[in-house]
N, C-alpha and C positions, 0 to 999 in steps of 0.2 A: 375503420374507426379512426377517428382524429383524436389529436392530443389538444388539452386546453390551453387558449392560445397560437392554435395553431390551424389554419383554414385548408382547403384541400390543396394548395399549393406548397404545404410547409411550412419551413422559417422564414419568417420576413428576411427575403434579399435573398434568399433558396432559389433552388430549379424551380419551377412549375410544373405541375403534370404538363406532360408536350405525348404526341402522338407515340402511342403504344405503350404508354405508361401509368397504369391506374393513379389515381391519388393513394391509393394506399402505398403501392409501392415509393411514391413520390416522399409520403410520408415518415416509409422506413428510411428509406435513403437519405434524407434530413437528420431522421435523428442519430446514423451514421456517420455523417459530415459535423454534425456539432459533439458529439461524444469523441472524433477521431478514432479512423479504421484501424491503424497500425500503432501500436506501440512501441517504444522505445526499451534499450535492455532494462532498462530500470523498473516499466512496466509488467515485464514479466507476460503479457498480451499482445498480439499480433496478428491482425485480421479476425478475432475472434467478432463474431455474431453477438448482437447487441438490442436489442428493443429500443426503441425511439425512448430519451430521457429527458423528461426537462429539467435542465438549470435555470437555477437564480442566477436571473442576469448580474448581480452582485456579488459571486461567490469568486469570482475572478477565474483565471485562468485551471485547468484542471491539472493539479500539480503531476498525477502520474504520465501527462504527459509534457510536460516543463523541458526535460531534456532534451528533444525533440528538436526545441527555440533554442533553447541554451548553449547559448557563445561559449567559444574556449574562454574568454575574456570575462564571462561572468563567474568563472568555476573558478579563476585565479583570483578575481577580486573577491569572493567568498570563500576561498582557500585563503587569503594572505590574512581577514581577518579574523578566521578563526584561528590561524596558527599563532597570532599573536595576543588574541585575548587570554589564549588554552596556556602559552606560556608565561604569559604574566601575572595571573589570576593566581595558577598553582606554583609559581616561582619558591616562595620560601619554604613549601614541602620538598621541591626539590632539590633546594639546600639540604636539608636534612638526609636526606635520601643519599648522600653524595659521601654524608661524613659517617654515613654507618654502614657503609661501604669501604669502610676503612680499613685495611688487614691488623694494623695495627698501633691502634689511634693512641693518641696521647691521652694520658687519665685525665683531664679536663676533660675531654671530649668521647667519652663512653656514656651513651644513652641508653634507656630503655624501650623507650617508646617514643612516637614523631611527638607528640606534645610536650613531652617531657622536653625534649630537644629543644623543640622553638622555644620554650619559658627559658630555658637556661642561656642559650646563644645572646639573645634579646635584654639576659639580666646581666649578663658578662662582656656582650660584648657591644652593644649599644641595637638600640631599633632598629636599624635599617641596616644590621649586619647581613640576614636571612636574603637583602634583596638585594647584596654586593654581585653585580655583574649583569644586570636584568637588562641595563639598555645594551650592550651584544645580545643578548638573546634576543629580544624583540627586534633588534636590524637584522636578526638573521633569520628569524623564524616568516616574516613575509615572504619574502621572496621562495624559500624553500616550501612553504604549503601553498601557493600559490602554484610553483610546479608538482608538488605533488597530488592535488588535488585534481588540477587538470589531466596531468596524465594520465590519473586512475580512472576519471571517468570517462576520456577518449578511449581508452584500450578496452575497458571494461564492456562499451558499447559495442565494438569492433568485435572482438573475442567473442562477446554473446553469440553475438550476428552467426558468430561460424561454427560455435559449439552447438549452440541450443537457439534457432531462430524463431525470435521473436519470445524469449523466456528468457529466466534467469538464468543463469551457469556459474555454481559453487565454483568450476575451476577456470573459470574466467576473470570472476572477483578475485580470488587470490594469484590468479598469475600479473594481472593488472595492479592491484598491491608492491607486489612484488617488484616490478620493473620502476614504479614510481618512487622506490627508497630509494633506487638506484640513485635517482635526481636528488630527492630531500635528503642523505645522505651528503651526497658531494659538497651542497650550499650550508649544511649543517654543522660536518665535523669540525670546520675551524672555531665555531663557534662553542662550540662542545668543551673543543682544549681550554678555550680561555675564561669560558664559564665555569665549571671544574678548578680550575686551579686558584679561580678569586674563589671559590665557595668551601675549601677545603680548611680546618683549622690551623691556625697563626700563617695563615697565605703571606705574604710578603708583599701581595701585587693588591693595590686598592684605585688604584684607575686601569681600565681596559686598554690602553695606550703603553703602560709600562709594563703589563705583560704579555704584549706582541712583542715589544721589542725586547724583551726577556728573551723568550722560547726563538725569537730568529735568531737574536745573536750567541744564545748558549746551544741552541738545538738541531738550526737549521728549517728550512721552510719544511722538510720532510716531516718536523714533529705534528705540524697542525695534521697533518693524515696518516699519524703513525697508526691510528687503533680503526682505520677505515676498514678495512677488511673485518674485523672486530664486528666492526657498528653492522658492518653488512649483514655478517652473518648470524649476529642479532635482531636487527630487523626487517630482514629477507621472512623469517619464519614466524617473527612479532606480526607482521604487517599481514600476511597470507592468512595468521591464524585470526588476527582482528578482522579484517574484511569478511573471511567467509563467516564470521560469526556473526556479526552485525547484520549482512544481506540475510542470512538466516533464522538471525530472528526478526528482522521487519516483515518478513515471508509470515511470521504468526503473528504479531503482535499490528502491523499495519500491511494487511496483505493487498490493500487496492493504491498505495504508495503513494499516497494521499499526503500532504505535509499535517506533520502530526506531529509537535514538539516534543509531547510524553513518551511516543513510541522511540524518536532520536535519543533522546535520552537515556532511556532505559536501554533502548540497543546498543548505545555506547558505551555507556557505564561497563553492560556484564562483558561486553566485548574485550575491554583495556584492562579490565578485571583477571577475566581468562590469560588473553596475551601476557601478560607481564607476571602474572606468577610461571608461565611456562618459559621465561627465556628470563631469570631473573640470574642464571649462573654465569651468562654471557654479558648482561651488564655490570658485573662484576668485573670481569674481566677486563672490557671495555673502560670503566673506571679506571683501573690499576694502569691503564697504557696511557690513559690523559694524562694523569695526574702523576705517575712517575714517584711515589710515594717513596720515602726515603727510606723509611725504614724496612720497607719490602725490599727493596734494592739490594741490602745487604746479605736477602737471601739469593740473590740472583747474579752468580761470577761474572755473566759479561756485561756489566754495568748498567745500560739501559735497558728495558723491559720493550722487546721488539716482537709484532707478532702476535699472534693467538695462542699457537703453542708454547710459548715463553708465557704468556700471561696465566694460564692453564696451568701449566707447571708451577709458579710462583704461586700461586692462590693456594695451591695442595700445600707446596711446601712451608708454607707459612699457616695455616690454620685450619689444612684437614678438609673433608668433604664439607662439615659446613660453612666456612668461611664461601663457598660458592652461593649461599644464600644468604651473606648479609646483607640488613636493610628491605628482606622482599616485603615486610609491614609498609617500609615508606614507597616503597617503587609500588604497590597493591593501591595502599590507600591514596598517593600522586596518580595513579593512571586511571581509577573511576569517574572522579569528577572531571579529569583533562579529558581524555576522550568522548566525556557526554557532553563538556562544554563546546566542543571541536564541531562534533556531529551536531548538535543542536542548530549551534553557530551558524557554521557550513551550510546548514538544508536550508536555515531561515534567511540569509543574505542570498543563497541563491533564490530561494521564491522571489524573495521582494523585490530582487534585482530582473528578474525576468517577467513577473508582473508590470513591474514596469516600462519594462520594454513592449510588452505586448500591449497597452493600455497608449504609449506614445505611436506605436505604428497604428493601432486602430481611430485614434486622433489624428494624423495625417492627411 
């Protein structure tokens, strides 16, 4: 039986039936070669049997297999812009988020709630307090998603390969996760320190230039990666536990990995949602070692707050088991929409970006 559109030789520019080969067979084998035999780990399919399908020649490239084509080069240039949209977008929740994190904030600065927060920062202490430190973050955030994005998807592909060929592999995604903080990490924590310390109430520091040269010359280069091990061990088990939730639920929600904005979204969202109320006692911690807060200090004999263990200890002894979750409102409600911004971002600059790669070689 033929497909319509399609004569017993196949796809225009196909094989042709050639000796010992029916047209039908001619025909399956066509629409094997236009569907693509092998999938990629993100496919989740590999050599699986297929029935001849026709495509709208307009539908574009078949996103589940996009990866396939897709450069390192385009997973950085769609890692760098969503890491910088995701942090600019949610920037002044993550102010908030920073200050009620505070062990022990000055009465000015005791919120209720992230709204509450931004009305009051914004009436006290002018509009564009919330966004004091955004251009470090955005110079730092490309470059760091950028390699982090790549490397996720490089490893993640690799890993499948040898866990589960030609499928998906839960502990593939999160080991690949995992090794990529490693990177976004390193490019991140500087940025961290100096973001953090303009964001915290009555900062001192209001250009990004006076408080590098602050923390070198009162702290030492050692401070900008004083809470690195911190961040690690923050987002070693954030990043494993986002990944394997995200590929897990695109598994239900878009199982033929299809570019689906609604499905990135919502797999994003509950993904950052999950991740961050589960490691919210560790960015606490993480907080207390940027920021070096003064008033914590004074619970802490050997002066500066070194370490995890020091940070751990200082959080008890200053405000009890819960002081370990302040702020998981603003880190909850900061990590839904950045993660579905992230992911969305992410899937849609890599299509368009590999669309058009594939539309310029077929132009050639």
């Amino acid at each position: 039986m033929e497909l319509e559109g399609r004569g017993a030789g196949g796809v225009a520019g196909g094989p042709a039936a050639g000796p010992g080969r029916s047209p039908g067979e001619s025909a399956l084998l066509d629409g094997w070669l236009q569907r693509g035999v092998g999938r990629g780990a993100s496919g989740g399919e590999a050599g699986a049997c297929r029935p001849p399908v026709r495509q709208d020649p307009d539908s574009g490239p078949d996103y589940e297999a996009l990866p396939a084509g897709t450069t390192v080069t385009t997973h950085m240039v769609a890692g760098a812009v969503a890491g910088i949209l995701e942090h600019c977008v949610m920037y002044p929740v993550d102010c908030v988020k920073t200050r009620m994190q505070s062990l022990q904030p000055d009465p000015a600065a005791r919120y209720r709630n992230v709204l509450e927060a931004l009305w009051r920062i914004i009436r006290t202490e002018g509009l564009w307090r919330p966004m004091r430190g955004l251009n470090v973050t955005a110079t730092g955030a490309g470059p760091a998603h950028a390699l982090y994005f790549a490397c996720y998807e490089k490893l993640k592909k690799t890993l499948s390969d040898v866990i589960h060929p030609g499928g998906n592999s839960h502990i593939a995604n999160g080991a690949a996760g995992c090794v990529a903080t490693l990177l976004h990490d390193a490019a991140m924590n500087p940025v961290e320190v100096v973001k953090q310390r303009m964001q915290v109430y009555n900062s001192p520091y209001r250009r990004v230039a006076d408080c590098v040269r602050a923390v070198w010359r009162n702290e030492g280069a050692g401070a900008f990666y004083r809470s690195y091990t911190t961040q690690l061990t923050m987002n070693v088990p954030f990043q494993a536990i986002h990944f394997m939730t995200y590929e897990f639920l695109q598994e239900h929600f878009n199982p033929q990995r299809r570019y689906n904005p609604s499905s990135h979204v919502l797999s994003g969202a509950c993904a950052g949602a999950v991740a961050a109320a589960a490691t919210t006692p560790l960015d606490v911690c993480k907080t207390l070692l940027n920021t070096q807060e003064s008033l914590a200090l004074n619970s802490n004999l050997t002066g500066h707050i070194t370490g995890m263990a020091s940070a751990f200890r200082t959080v008890y002894q200053v405000g009890g088991v819960t002081a370990y979750f302040r702020g998981v409102q603003a880190r909850v409600i900061y990590q839904i929409p950045s993660t579905a911004i992230a992911w969305s971002v992410y899937e849609f600059f890599k299509y368009l970006i590999t669309k058009r790669q594939e539309e310029w070689r077929a132009g050639k």
